[in-house]
PDBQT receptor file of N, H, CA, C and O in Angstrom, charges set to zero:
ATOM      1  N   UNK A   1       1.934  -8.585 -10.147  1.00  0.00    +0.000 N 
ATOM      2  CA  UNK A   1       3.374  -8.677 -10.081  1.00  0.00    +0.000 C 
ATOM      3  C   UNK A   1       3.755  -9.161  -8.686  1.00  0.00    +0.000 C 
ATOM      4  O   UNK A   1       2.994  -8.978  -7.736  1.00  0.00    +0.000 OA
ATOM      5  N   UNK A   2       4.810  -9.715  -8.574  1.00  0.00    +0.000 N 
ATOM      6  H   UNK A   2       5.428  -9.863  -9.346  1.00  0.00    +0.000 HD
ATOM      7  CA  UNK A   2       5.245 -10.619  -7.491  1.00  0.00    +0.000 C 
ATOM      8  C   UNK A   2       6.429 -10.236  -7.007  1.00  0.00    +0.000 C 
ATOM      9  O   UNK A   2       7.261 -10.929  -7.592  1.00  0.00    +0.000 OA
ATOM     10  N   UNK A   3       7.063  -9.384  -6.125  1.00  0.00    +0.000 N 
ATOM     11  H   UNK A   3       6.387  -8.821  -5.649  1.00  0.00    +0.000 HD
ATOM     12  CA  UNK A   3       8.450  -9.044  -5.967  1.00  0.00    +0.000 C 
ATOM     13  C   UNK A   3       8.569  -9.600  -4.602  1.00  0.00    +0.000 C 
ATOM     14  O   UNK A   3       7.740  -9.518  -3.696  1.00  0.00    +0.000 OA
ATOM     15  N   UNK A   4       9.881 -10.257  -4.590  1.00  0.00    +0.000 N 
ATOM     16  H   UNK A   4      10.554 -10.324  -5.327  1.00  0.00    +0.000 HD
ATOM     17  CA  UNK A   4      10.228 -11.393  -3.148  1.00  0.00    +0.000 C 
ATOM     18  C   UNK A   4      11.146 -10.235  -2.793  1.00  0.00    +0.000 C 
ATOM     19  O   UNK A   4      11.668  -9.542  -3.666  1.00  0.00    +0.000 OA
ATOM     20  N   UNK A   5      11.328 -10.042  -1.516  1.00  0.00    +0.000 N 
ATOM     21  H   UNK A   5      10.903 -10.604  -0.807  1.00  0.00    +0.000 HD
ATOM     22  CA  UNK A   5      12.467  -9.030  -0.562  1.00  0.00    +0.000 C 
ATOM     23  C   UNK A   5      12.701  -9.899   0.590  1.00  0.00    +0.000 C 
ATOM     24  O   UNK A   5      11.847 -10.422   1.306  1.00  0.00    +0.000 OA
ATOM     25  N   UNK A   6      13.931  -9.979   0.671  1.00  0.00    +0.000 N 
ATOM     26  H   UNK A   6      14.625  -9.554   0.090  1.00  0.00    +0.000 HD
ATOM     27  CA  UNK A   6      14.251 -10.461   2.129  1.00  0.00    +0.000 C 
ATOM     28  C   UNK A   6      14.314  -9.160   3.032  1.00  0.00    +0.000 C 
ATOM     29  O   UNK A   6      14.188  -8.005   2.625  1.00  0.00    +0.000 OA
ATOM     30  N   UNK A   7      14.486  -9.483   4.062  1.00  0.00    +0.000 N 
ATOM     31  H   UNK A   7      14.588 -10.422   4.393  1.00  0.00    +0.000 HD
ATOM     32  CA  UNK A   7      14.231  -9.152   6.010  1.00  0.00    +0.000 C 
ATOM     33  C   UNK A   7      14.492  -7.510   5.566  1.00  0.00    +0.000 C 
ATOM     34  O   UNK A   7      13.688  -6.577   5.548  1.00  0.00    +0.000 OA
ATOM     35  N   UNK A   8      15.861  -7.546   5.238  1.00  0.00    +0.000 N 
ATOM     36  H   UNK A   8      16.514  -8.303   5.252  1.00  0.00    +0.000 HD
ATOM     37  CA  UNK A   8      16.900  -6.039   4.812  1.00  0.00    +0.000 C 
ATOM     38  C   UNK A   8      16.726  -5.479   3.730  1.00  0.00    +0.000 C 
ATOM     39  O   UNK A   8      17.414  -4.477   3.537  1.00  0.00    +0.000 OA
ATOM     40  N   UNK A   9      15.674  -5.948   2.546  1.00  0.00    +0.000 N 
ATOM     41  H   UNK A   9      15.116  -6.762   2.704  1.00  0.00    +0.000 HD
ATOM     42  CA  UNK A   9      15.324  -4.992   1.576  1.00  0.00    +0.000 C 
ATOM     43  C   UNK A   9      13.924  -4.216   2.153  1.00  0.00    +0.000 C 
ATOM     44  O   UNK A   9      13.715  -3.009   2.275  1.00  0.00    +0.000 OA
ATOM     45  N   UNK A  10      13.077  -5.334   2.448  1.00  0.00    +0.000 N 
ATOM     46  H   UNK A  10      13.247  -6.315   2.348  1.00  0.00    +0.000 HD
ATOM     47  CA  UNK A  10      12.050  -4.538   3.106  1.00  0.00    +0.000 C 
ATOM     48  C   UNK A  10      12.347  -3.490   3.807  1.00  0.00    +0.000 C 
ATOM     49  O   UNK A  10      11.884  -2.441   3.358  1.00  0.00    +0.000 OA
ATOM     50  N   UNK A  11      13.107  -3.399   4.982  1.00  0.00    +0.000 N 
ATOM     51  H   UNK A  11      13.483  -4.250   5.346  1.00  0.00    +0.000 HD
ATOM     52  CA  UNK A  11      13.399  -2.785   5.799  1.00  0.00    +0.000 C 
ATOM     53  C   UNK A  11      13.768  -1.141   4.768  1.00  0.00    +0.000 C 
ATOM     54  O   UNK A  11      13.259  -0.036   4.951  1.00  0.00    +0.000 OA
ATOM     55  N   UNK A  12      14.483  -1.418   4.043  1.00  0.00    +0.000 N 
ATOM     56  H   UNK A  12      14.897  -2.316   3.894  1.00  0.00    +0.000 HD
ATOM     57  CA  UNK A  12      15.231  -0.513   3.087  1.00  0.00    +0.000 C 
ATOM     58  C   UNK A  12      14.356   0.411   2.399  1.00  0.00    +0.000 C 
ATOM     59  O   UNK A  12      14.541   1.626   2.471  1.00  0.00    +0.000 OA
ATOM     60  N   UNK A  13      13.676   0.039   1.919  1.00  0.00    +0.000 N 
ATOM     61  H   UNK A  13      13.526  -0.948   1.860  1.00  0.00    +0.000 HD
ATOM     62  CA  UNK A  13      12.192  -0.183   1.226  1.00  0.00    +0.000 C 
ATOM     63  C   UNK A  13      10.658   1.227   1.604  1.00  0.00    +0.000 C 
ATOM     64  O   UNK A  13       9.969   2.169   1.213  1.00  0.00    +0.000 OA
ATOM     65  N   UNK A  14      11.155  -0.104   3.060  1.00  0.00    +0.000 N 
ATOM     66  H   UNK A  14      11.714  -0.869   3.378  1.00  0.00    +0.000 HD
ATOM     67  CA  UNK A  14      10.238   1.202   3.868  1.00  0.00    +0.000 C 
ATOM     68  C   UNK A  14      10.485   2.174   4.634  1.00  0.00    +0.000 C 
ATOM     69  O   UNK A  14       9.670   2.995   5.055  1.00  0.00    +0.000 OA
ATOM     70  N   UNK A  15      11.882   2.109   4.895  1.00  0.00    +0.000 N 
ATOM     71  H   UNK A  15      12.544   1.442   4.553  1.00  0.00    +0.000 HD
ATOM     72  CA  UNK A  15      12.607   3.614   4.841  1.00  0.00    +0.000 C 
ATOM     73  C   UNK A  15      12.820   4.444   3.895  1.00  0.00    +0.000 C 
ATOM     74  O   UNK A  15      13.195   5.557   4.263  1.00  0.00    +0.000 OA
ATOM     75  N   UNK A  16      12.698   4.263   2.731  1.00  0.00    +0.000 N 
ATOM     76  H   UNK A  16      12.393   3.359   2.432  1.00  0.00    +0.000 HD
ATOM     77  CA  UNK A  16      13.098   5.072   1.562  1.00  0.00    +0.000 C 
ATOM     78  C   UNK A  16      11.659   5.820   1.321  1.00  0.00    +0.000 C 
ATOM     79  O   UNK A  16      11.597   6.961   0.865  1.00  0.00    +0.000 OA
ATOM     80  N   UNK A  17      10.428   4.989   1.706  1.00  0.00    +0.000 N 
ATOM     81  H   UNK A  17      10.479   4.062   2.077  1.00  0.00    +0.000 HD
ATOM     82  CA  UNK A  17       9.116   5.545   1.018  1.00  0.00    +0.000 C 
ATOM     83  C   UNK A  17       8.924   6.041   2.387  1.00  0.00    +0.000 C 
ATOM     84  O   UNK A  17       8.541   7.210   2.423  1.00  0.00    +0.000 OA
ATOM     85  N   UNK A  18       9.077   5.504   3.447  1.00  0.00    +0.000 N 
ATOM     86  H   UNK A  18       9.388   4.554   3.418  1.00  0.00    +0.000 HD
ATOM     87  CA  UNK A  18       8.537   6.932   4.452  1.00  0.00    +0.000 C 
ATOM     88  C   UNK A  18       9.366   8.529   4.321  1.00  0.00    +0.000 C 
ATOM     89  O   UNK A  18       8.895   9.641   4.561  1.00  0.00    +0.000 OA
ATOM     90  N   UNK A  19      10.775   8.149   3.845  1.00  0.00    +0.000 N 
ATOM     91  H   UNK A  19      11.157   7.246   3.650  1.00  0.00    +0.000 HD
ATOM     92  CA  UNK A  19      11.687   9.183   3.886  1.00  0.00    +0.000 C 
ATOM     93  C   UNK A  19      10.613  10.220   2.675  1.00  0.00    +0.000 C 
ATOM     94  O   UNK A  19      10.214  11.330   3.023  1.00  0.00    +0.000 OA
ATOM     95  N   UNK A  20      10.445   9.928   1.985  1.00  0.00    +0.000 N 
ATOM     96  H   UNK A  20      10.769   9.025   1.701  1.00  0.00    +0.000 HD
ATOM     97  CA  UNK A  20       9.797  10.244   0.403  1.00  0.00    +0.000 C 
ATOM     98  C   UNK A  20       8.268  11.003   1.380  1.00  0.00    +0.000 C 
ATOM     99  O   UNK A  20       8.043  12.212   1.438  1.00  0.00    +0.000 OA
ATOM    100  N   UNK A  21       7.695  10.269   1.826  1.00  0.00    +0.000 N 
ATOM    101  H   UNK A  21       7.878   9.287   1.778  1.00  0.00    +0.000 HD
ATOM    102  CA  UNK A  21       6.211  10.758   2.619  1.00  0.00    +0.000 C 
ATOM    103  C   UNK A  21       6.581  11.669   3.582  1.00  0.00    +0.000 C 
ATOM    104  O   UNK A  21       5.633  12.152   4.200  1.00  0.00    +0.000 OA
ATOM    105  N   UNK A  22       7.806  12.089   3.928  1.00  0.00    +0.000 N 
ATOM    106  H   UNK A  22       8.577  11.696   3.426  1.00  0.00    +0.000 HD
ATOM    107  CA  UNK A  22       8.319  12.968   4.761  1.00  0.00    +0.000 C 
ATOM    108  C   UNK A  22       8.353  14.444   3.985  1.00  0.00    +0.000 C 
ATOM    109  O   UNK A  22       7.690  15.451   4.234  1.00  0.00    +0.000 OA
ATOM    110  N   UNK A  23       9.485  14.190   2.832  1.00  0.00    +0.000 N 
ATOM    111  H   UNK A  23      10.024  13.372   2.630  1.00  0.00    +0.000 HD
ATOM    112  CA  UNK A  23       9.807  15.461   2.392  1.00  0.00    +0.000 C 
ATOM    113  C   UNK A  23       8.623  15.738   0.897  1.00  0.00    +0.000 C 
ATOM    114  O   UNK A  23       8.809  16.529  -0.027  1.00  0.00    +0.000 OA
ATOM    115  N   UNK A  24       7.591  14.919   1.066  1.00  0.00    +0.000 N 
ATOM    116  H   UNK A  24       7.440  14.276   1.817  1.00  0.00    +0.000 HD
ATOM    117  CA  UNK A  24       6.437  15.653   0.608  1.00  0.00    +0.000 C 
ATOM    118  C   UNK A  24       5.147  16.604   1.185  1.00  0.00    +0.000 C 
ATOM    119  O   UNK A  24       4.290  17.270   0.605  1.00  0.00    +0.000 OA
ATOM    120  N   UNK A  25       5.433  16.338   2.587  1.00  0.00    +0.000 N 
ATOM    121  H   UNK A  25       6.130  15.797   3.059  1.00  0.00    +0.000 HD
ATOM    122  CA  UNK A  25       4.398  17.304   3.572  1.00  0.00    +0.000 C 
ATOM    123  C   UNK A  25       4.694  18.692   3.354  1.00  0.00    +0.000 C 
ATOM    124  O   UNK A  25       3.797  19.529   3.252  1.00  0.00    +0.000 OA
ATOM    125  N   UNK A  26       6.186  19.033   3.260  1.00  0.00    +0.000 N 
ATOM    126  H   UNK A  26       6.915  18.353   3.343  1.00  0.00    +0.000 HD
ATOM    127  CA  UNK A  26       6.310  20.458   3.236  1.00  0.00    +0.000 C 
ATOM    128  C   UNK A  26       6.195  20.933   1.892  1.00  0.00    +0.000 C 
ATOM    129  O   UNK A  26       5.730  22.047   1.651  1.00  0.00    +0.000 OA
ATOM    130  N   UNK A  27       6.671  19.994   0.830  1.00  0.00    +0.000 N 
ATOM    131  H   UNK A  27       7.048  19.089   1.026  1.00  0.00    +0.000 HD
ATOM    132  CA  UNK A  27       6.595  20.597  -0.758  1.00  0.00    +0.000 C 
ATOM    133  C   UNK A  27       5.146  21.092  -1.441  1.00  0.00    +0.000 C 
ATOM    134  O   UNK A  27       4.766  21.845  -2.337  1.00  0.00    +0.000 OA
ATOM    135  N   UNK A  28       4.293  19.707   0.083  1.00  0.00    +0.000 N 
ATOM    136  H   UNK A  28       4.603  19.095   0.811  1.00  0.00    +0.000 HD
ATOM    137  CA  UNK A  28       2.936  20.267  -0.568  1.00  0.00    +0.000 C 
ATOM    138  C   UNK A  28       2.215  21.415   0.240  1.00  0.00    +0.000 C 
ATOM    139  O   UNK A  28       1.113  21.856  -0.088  1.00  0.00    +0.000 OA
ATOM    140  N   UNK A  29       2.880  21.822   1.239  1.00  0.00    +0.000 N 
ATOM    141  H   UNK A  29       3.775  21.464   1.506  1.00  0.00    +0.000 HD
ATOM    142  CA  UNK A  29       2.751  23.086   2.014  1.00  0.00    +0.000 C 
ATOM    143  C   UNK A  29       2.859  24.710   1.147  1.00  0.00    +0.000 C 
ATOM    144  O   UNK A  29       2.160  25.720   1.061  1.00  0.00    +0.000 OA
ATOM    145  N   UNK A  30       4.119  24.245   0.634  1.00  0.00    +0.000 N 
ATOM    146  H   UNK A  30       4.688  23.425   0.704  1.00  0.00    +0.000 HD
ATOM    147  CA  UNK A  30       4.733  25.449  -0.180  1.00  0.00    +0.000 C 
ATOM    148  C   UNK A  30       4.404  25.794  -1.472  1.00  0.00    +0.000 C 
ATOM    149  O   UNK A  30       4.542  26.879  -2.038  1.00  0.00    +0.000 OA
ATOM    150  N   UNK A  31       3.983  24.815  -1.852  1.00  0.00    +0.000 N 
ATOM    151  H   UNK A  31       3.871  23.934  -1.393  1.00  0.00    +0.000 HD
ATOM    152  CA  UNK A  31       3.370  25.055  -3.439  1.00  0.00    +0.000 C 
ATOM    153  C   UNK A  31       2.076  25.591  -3.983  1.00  0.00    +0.000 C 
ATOM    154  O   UNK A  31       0.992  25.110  -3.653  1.00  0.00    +0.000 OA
ATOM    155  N   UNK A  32       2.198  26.544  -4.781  1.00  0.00    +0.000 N 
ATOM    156  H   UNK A  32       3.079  26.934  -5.050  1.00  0.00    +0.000 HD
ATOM    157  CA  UNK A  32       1.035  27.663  -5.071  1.00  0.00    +0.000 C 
ATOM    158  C   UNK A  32       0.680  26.506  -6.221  1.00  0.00    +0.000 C 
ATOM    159  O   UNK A  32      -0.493  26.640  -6.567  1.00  0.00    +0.000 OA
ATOM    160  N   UNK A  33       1.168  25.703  -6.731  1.00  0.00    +0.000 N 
ATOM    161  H   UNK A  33       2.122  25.594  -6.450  1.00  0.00    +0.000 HD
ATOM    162  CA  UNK A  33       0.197  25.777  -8.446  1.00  0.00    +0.000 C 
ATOM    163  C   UNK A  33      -0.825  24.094  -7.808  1.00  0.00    +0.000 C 
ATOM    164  O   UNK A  33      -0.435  23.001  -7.395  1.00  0.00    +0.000 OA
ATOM    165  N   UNK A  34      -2.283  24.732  -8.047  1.00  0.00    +0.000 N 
ATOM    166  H   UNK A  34      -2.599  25.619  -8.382  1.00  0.00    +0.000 HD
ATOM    167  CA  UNK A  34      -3.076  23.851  -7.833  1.00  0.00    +0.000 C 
ATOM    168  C   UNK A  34      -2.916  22.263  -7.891  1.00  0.00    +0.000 C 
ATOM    169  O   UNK A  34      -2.973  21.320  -7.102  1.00  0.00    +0.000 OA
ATOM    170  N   UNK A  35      -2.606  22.547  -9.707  1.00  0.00    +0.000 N 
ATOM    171  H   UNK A  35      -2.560  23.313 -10.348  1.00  0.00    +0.000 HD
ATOM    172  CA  UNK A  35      -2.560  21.342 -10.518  1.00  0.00    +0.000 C 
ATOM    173  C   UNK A  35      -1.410  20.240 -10.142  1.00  0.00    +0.000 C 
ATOM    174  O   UNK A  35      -1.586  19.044 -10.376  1.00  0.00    +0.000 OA
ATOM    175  N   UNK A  36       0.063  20.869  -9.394  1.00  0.00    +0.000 N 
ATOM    176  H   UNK A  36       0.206  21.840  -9.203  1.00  0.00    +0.000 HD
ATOM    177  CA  UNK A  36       1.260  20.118  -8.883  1.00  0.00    +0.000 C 
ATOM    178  C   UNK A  36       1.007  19.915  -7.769  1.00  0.00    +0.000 C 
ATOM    179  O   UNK A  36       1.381  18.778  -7.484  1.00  0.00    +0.000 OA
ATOM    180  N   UNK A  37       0.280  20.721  -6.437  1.00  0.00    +0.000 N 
ATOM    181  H   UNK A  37      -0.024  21.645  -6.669  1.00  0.00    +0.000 HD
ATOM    182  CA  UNK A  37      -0.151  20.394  -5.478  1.00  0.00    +0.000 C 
ATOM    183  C   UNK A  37      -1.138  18.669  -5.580  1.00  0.00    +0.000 C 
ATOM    184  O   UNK A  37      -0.942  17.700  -4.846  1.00  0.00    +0.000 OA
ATOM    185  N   UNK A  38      -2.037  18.760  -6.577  1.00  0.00    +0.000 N 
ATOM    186  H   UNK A  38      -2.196  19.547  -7.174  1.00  0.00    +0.000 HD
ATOM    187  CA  UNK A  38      -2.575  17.681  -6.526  1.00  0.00    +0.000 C 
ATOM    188  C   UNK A  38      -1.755  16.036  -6.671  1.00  0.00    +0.000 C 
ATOM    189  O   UNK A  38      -1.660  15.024  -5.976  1.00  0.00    +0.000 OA
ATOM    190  N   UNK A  39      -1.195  16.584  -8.215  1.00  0.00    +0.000 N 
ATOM    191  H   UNK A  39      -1.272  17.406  -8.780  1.00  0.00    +0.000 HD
ATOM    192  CA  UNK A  39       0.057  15.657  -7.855  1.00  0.00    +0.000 C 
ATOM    193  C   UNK A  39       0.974  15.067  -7.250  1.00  0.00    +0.000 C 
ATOM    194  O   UNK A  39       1.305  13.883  -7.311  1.00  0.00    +0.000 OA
ATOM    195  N   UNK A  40       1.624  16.368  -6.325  1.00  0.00    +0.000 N 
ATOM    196  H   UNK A  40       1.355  17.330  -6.274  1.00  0.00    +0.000 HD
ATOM    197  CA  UNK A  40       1.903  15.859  -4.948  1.00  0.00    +0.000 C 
ATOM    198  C   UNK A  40       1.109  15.194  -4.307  1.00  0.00    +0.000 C 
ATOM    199  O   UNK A  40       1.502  14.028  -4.276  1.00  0.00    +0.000 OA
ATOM    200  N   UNK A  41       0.171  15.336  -3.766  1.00  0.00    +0.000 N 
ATOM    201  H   UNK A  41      -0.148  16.284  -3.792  1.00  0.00    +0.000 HD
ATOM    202  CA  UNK A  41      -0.808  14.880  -2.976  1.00  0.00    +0.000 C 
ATOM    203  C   UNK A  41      -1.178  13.494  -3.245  1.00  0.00    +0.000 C 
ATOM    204  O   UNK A  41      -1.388  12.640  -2.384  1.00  0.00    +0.000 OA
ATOM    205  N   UNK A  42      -1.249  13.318  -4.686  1.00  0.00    +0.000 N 
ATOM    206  H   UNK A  42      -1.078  14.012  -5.385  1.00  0.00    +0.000 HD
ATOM    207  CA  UNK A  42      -1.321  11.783  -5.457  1.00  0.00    +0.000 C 
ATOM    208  C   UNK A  42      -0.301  10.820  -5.320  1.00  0.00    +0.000 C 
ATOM    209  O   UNK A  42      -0.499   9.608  -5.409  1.00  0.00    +0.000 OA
ATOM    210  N   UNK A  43       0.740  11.326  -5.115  1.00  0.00    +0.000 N 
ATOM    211  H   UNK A  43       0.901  12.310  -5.044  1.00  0.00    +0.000 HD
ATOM    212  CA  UNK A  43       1.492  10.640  -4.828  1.00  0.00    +0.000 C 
ATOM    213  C   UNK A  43       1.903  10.081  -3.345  1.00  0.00    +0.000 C 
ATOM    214  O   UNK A  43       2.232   8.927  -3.072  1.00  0.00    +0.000 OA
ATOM    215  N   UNK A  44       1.806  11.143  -2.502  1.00  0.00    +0.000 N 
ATOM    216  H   UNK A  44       1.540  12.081  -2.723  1.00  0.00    +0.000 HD
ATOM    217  CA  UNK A  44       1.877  10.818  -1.188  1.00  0.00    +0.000 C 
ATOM    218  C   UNK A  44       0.733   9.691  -1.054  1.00  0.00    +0.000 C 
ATOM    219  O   UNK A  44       1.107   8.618  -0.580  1.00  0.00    +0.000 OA
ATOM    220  N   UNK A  45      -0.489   9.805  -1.385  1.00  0.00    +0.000 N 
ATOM    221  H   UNK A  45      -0.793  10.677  -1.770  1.00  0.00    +0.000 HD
ATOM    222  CA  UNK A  45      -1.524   8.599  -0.993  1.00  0.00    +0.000 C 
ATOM    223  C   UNK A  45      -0.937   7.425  -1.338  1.00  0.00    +0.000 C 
ATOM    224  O   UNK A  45      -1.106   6.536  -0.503  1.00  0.00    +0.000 OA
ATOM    225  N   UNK A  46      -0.104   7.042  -2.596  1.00  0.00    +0.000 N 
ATOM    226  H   UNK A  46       0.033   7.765  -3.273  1.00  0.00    +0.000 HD
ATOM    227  CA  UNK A  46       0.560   5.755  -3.474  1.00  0.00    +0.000 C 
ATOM    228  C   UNK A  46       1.158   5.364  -2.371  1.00  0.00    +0.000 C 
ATOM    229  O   UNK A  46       1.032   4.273  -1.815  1.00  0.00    +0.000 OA
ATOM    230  N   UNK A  47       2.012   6.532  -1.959  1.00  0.00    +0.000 N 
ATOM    231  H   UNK A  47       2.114   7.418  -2.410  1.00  0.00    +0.000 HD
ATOM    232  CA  UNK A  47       3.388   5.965  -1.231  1.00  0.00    +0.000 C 
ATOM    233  C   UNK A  47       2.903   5.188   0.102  1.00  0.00    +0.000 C 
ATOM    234  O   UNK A  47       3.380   4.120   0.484  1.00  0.00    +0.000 OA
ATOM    235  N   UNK A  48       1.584   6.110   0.922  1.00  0.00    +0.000 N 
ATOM    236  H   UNK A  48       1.196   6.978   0.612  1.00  0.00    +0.000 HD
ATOM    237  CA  UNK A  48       1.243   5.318   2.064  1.00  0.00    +0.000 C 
ATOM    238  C   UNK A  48       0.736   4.101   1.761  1.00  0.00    +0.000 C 
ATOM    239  O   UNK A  48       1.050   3.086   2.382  1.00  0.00    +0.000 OA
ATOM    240  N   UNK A  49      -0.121   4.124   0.740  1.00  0.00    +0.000 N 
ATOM    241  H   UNK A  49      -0.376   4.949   0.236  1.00  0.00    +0.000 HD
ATOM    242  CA  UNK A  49      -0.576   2.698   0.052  1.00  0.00    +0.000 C 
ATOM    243  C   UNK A  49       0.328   1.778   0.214  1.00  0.00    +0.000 C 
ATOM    244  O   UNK A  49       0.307   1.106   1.245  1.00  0.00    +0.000 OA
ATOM    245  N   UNK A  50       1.140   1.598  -0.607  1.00  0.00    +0.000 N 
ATOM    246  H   UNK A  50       1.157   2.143  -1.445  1.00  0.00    +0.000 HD
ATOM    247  CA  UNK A  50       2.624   0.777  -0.455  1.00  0.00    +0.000 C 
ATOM    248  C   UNK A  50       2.899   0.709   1.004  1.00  0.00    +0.000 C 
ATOM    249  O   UNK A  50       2.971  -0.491   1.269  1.00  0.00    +0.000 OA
ATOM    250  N   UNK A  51       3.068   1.339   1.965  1.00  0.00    +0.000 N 
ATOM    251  H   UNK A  51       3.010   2.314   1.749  1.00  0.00    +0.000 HD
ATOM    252  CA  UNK A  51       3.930   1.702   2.855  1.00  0.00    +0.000 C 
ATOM    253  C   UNK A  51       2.653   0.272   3.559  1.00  0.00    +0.000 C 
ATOM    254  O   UNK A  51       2.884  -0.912   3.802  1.00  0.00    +0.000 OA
ATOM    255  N   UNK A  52       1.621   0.916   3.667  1.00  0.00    +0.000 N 
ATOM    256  H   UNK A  52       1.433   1.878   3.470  1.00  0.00    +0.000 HD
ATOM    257  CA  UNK A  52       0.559  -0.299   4.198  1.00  0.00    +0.000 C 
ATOM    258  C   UNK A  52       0.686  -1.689   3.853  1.00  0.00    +0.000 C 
ATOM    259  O   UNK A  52       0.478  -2.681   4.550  1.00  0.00    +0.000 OA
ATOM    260  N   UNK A  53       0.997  -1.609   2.871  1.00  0.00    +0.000 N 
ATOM    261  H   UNK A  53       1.166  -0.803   2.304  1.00  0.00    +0.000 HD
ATOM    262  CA  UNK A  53       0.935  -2.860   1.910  1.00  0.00    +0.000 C 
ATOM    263  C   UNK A  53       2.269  -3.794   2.637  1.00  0.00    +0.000 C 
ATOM    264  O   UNK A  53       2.317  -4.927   3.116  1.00  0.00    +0.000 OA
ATOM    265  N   UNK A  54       3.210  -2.785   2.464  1.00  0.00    +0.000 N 
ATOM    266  H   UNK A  54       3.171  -1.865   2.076  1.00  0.00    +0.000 HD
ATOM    267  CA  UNK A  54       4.636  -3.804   2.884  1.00  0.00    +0.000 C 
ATOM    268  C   UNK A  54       4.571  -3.621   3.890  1.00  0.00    +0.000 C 
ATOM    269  O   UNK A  54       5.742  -3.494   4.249  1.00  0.00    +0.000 OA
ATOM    270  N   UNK A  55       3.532  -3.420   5.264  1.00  0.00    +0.000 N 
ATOM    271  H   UNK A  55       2.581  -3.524   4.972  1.00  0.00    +0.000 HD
ATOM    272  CA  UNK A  55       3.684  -3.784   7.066  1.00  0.00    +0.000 C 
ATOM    273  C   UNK A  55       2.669  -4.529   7.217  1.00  0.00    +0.000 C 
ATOM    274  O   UNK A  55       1.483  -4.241   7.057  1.00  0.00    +0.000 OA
ATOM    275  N   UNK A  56       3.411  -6.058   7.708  1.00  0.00    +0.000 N 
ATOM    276  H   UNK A  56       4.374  -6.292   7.837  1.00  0.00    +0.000 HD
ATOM    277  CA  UNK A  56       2.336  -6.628   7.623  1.00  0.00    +0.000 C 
ATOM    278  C   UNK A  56       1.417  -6.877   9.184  1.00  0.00    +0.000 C 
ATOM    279  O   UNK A  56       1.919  -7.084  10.289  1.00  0.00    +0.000 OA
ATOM    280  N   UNK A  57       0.150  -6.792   8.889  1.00  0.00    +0.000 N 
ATOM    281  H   UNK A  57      -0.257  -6.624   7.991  1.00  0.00    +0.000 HD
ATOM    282  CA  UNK A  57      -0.798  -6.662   9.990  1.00  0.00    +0.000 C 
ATOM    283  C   UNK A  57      -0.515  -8.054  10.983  1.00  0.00    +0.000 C 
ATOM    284  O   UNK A  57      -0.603  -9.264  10.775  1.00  0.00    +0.000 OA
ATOM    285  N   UNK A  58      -0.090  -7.137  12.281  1.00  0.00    +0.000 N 
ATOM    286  H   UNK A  58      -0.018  -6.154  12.450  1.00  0.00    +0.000 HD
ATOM    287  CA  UNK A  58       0.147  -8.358  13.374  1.00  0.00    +0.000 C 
ATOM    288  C   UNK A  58      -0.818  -9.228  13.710  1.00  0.00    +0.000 C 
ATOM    289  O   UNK A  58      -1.954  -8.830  13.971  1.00  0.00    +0.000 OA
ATOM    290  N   UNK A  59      -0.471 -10.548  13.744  1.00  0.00    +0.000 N 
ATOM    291  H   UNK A  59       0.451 -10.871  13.532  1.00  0.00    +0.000 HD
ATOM    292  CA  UNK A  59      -1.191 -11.365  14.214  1.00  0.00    +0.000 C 
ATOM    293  C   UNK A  59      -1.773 -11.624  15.402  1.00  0.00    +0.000 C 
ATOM    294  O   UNK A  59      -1.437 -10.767  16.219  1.00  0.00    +0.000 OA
ATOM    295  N   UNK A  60      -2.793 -12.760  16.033  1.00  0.00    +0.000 N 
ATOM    296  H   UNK A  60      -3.066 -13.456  15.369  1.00  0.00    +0.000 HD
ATOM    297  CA  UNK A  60      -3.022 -12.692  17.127  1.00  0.00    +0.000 C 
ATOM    298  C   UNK A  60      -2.608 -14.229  17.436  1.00  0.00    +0.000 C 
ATOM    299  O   UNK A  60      -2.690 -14.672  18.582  1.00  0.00    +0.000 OA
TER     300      UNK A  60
């Protein structure tokens, strides 16, 4: 899949998924049930994935 973003969606983008990788550190702090902990946890990896994905590696 191919999604085009200009300058200000990106930007948008990757504020929304760091915001998201933020208020999952503590949910997965607080949570007793194994099985949702993992889930959490699954998801936070996606989000940094992405988050990598849309910064792109500086050049030289």
């Amino acid at each position: 899949m191919i999604l085009e973003l200009n300058n200000l969606e990106l930007e948008i983008l990757k504020v929304l998924i760091e915001s998201r990788i933020n208020q999952l550190n503590p949910e997965i702090r607080r949570t007793d049930a194994p099985d949702y902990r993992k889930f959490l946890e699954r998801d936070q990896e996606v989000l940094k994935g992405l988050l990598d994905r849309l910064t792109p590696v500086a050049t030289q």
